[in-house]
N, C-alpha and C positions, 0 to 999 in steps of 0.2 A: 621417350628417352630410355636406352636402351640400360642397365647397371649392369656394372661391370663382373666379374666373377670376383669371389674373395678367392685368392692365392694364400696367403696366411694370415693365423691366426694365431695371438699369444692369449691364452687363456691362464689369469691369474697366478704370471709367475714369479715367485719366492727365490731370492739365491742368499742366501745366508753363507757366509765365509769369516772363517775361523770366529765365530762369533756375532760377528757386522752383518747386521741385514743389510744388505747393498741394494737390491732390487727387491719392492716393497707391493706385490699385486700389481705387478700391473698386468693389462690385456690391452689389446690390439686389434685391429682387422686392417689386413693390406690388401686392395682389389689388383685389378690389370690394368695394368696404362697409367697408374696413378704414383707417386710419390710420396711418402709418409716419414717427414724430417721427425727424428727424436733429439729434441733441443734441449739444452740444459748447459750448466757451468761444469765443467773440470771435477768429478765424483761425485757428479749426482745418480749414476749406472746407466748411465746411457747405452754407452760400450761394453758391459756386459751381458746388458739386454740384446745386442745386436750375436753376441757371439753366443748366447743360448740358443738364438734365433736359426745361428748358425750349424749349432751341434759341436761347435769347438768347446762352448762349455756347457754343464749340466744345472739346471735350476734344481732346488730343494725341493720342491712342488711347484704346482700347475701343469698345464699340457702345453704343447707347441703342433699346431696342425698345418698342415701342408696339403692345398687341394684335397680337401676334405677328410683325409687321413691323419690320424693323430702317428707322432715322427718321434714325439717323446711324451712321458709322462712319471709318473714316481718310479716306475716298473719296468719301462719298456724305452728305449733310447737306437734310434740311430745314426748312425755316426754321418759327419758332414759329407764323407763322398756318396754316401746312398741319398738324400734327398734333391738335388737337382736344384741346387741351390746356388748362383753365382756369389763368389765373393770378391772385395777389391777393397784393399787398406789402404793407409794413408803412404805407406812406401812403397808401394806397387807391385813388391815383389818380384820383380822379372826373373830370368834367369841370365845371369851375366853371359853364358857359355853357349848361350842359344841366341842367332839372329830372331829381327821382328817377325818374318815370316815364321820362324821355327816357334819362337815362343806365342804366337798365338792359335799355329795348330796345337800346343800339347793339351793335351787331355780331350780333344777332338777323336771320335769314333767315324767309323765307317771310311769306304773305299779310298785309294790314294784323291784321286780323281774330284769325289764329293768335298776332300777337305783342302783340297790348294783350290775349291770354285769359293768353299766359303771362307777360307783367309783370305782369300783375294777381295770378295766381297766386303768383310767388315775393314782391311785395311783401306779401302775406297772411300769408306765411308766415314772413314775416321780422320779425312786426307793421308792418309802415310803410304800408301802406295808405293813411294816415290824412294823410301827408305826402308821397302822388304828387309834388303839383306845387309843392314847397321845393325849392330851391337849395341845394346843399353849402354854403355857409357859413352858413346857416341850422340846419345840422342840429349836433349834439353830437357829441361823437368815437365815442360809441354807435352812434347813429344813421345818421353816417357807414361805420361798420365792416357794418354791416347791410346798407347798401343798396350795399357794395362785394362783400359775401357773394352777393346775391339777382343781383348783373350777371354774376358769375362763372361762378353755375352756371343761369343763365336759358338759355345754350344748350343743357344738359346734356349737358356734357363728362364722359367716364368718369372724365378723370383731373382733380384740382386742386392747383395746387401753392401753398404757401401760404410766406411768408419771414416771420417775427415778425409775423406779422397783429395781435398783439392787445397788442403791447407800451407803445403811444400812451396804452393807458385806465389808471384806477385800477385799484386793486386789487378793490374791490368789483365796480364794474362789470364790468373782467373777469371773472371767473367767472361772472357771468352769462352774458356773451357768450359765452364760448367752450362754456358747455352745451350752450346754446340753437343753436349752430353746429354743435356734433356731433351733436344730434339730427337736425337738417337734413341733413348729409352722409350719414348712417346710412341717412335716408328716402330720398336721393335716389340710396345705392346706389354711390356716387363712390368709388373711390382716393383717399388725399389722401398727399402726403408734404408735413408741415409742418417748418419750420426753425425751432428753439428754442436758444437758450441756459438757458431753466430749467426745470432736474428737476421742478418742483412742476408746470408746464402739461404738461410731455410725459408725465409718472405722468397726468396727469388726462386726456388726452385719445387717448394712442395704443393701436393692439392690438401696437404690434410698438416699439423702440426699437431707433435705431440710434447705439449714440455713438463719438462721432467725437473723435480727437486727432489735429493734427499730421500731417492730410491723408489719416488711414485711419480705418477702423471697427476700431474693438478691439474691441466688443464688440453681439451683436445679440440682441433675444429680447423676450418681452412683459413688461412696467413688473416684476412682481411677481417675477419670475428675476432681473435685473438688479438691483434694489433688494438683493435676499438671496443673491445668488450674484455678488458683482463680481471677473469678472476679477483683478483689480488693483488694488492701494493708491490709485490714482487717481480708478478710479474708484468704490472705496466714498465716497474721500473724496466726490467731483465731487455725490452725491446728499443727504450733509446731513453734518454737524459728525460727523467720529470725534474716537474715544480711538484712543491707539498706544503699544503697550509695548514696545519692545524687548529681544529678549534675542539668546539662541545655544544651539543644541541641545547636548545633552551624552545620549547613550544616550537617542535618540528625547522626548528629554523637554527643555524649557524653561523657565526657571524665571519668575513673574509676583508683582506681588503676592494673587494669589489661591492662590499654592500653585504644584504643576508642573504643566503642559499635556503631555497625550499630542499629540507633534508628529511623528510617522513621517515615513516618506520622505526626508528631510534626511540629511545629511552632518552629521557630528559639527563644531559650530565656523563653521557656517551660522548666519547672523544672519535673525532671523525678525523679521515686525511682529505682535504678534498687534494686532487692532483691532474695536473693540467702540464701538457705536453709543452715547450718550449715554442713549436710553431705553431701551438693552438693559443697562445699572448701576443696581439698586436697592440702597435705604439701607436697611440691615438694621434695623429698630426692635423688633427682640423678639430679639437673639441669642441671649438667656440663656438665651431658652425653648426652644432648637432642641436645646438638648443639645450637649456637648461633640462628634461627632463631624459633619462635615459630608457632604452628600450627593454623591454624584459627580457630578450635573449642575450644584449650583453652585459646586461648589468650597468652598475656604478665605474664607470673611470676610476683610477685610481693612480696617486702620483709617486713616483721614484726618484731617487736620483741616477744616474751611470755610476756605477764603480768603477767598469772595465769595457771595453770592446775588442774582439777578435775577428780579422778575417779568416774565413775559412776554407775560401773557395767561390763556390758555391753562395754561399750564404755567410751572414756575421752574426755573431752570438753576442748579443749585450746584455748585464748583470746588472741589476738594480737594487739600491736597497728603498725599501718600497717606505711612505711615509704609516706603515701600521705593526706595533710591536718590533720583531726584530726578522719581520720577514725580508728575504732578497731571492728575485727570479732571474730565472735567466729568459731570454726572447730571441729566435733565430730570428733575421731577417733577408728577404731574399735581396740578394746583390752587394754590394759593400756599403756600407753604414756605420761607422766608427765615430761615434760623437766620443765631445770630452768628459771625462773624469768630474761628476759632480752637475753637469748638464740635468735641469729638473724634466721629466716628459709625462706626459698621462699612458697607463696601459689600459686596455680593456680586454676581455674576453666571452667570447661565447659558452654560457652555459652548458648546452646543451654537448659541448669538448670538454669537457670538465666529468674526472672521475671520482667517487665518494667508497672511501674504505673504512670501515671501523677497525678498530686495533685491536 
């Protein structure tokens, strides 16, 4: 298997503004063909990270390298038209005063000839062909996001940097979009490090995740590590709705309403989270039939009552107040399922979905 080239590289960069460390060490490496989402909440620097990346803003220190050449460093800085660097925001920027075809020749070099072959070509492939010569306020936020995609990488820039490109559309239409853009990046061979606030586009579109809290990367790795292996309480939470039970070890062991948890490594009197995904709790509907002894992987049943139930779609979300202490879970279930208010059920869980965090 062939690895791919690294395109850039952030080398422990610092941005300190007016004071606030905003961006706290972090580094990077982005290859070709690959995707690299920097995930995080609303100022954790994701977005500044991206615009140092860019050369639109300057780090305090660290280096930023580009195909093997350093592009900045405490000393030495060049500015975003000199690195060959695509960029695409979340408002796309167009030029109002220029049609599709015109606005994604600009910033296009070489003969007349060479560059109405390749507007012609990335507008094919972006389907807009059909709307060369419309005017951005003519066009739909789709169609817009398309022909701000096809100007970006019309010069074919190795790298692209991308900041909530697709945040502007619905929900449907988005994931349209952003398929149909990863296939295109894919084809066209690009770097991209995209800037997301949500788990659901950066699972769907990255090979690598980087998330970000509080000015650093706590945690890096591709979607399907990080979903089932999180660092931290944060970030299991940060990826979709937990459960969280609290206890405290006693002779490697903790107690839940599922029975005791094998919890090693702890100091006796350590307080633990264990935390367990919502569709990682099923509702036991045949206890009887299992026999009096339970298995080791799911533990002990354990009984609730319903407080509430939701359809969601998709699936239904029932909330229990469980009979141990003052715990209540919640439980997706696929299909609709709405019992009533006060309905007693057994839940069980697989251990081995069960995550253990100390505080």
């Amino acid at each position: 298997m062939t690895t791919q080239k690294i395109q850039l590289e952030l080398h422990n960069i610092v941005r300190i503004f007016d004071g606030r460390l905003v961006v706290d060490g972090v580094s990077l490496s982005l290859r070709a063909s690959e995707v690299t989402c920097l995930l995080g909440p609303s100022g954790c620097g994701k977005s500044t990270t991206l615009r140092i990346a860019a050369g639109v803003d300057r780090q305090s220190s660290g280096q930023v390298v580009v195909s093997d050449e350093i592009v900045s460093c405490e000393n030495f800085h060049i500015p975003p038209e000199g690195r060959g660097i695509g960029l695409m925001f979340q408002d796309f920027a167009l030029f109002p005063h220029l049609n599709v075809e015109r606005n994604v020749a600009f910033g296009l070099r070489g003969s007349k000839i060479d560059k109405q072959a390749r507007v012609a070509d990335m507008l094919n492939r972006v389907g807009m062909s059909a709307m060369a010569n419309q005017f951005p306020h003519q066009l739909s936020g789709g169609e817009q996001q398309r022909v701000a995609l096809a100007r970006a990488l019309a010069p074919s820039p190795k790298i692209l940097l991308m900041d909530e490109p697709f945040s502007g559309l619905d929900n449907r239409l988005r994931d349209e979009v952003r398929d149909s853009t990863l296939a295109l990046l894919k084809d066209e061979g690009t770097a991209v490090l995209l800037v997301t606030h949500e788990p659901e586009e950066a699972m769907r579109m990255a090979d690598q995740i980087a998330l970000m809290r509080a000015g650093r990367v706590v945690q890096i790795g591709a979607p399907y590590n990080i979903y089932n292996a999180p660092i931290d309480l944060g970030a299991a939470e940060f990826f979709s709705d937990i459960n969280v039970i609290s206890g405290r070890v006693f002779g490697s062991l903790t107690k839940t309403p599922f029975g005791e948890f094998l919890t090693p490594g702890y100091d006796d009197n350590t307080e633990l989270y264990i935390t367990i995904r919502p569709q990682h709790l099923k509702i036991d509907f045949d206890r009887a039939g299992r026999g009096p002894n339970p298995t080791l992987e799911e533990g002990t049943p354990a009984r609730g009552l319903v407080l509430r139930s939701r359809f969601l779609g998709q699936n239904s979300l029932v909330e229990f107040a469980m009979d141990y202490e003052d715990v209540c879970l919640k439980v997706t279930v696929p299909g609709v399922f709405l019992p009533k208010p006060q309905t007693p059920l057994w839940l069980s869980v697989r251990r081995d979905r069960c995550f253990v965090f100390s505080s």
